[in-house]
C-alpha positions in Angstrom: -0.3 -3.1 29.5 -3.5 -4.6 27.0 -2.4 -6.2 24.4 -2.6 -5.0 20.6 -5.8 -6.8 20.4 -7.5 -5.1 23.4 -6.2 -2.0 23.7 -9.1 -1.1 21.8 -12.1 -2.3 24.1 -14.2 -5.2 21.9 -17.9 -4.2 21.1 -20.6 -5.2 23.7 -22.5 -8.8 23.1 -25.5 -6.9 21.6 -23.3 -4.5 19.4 -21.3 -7.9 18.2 -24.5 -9.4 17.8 -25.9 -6.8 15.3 -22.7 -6.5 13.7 -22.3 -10.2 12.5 -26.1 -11.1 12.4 -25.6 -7.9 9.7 -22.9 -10.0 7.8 -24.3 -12.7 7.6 -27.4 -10.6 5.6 -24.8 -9.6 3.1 -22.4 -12.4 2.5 -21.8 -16.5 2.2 -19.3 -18.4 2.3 -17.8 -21.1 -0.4 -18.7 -23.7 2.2 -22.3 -23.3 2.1 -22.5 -22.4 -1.5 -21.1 -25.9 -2.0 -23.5 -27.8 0.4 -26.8 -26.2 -0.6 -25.2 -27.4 -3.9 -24.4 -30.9 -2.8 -28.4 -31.2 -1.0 -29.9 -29.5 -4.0 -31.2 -27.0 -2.5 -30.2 -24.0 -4.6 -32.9 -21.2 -4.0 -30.6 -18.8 -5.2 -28.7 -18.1 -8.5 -24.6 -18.3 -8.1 -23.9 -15.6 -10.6 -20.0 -15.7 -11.8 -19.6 -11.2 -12.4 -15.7 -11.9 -14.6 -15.9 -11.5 -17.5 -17.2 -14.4 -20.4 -13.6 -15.4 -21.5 -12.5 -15.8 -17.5 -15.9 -17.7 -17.0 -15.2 -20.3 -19.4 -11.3 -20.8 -18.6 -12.3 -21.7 -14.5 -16.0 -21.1 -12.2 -17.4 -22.8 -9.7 -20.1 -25.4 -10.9 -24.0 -24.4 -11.1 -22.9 -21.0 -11.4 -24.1 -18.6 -14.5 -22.0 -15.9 -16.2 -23.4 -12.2 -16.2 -20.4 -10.1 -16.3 -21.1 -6.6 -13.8 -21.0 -4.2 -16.9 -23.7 -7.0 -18.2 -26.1 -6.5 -15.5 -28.4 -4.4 -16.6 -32.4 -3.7 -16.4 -33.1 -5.6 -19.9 -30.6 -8.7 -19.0 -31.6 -9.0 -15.5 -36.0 -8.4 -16.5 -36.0 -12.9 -17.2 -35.8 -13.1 -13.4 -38.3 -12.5 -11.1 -37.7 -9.2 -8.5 -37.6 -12.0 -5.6 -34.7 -13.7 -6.9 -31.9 -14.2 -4.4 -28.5 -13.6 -6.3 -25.1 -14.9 -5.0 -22.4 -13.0 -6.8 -18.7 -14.0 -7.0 -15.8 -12.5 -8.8 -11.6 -13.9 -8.4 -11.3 -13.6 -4.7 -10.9 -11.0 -2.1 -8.6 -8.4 -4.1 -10.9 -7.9 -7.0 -14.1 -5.2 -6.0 -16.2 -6.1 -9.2 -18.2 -8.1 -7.2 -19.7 -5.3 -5.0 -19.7 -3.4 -8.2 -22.3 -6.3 -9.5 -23.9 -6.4 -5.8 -24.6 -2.8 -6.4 -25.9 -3.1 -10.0 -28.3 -6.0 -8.8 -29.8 -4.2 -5.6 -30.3 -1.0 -7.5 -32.3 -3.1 -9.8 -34.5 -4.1 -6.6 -32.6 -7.7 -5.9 -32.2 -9.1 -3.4 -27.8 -10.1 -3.4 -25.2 -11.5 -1.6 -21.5 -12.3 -2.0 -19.7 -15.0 -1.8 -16.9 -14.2 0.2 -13.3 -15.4 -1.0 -14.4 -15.8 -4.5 -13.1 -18.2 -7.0 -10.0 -18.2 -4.9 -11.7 -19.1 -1.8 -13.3 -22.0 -3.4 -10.3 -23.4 -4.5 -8.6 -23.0 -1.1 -11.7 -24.8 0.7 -10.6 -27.6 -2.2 -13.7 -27.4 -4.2 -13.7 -28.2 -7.8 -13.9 -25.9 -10.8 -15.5 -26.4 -14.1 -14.4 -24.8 -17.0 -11.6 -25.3 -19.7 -9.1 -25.6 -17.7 -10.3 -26.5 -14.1 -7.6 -27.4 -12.7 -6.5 -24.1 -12.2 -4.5 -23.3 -9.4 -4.8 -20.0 -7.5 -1.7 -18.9 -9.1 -3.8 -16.5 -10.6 -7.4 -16.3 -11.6 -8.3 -13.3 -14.4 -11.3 -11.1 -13.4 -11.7 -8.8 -16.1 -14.9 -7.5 -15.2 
């Protein structure tokens, strides 16, 4: 009897392929956020989507505040149209950052996420900036 994990037959090598090489187009992880941080080399723009008042409590250093329902043709016409935009909201149970993901490639940029979130980075132990970064993932506000 297959187990739970292969009763359903796994994907060939060149399906898995596509499939993850197609990730990795769409997201990033805390990890390398934080290292292209750490060697300077930040050719994208970490883009915090809560909103201002959850910005400023807790966010992840180097990153700007444009909340999603602030990203909008006139904000977004100071950056060039090849900007690369990272975008992260609280963590994995808050959707405002494919909301912002959206706003940004409809505006012809190019976006990724930042899986896990603000929550992610302060699982990997990362430090936050803000007025109180310390914060624990107890509970980080999105508001967006």
């Amino acid at each position: 009897m297959p187990s739970l994990i292969s009763e359903i037959p796994a994907a060939t090598p060149s399906e898995s392929l596509q499939h993850f090489s197609r990730r990795l187009a769409f997201e990033t992880d805390c990890s390398d956020v934080h290292q292209s941080q750490k060697m300077g080399n930040t050719d994208y723009v970490l883009v915090d989507v809560r909103s201002s008042g959850a910005f400023s409590t807790a966010h992840v250093p180097g990153a700007i505040n444009i909340p999603t329902r602030s990203i909008t043709e006139e904000r977004m016409s100071a950056y060039p149209r090849d900007t690369l935009f990272v975008v992260y909201c609280a963590g994995p149970h808050c959707n405002g950052v494919h909301r912002a993901a959206v706003r940004l490639a409809g505006l012809g940029f190019s976006v990724k996420e930042m899986i896990g979130g603000l929550t992610g980075w302060v699982d990997e132990g990362l430090p936050l900036q803000g007025d109180t970064p310390a914060a624990s993932t107890d509970g980080f506000s999105c508001a967006c």
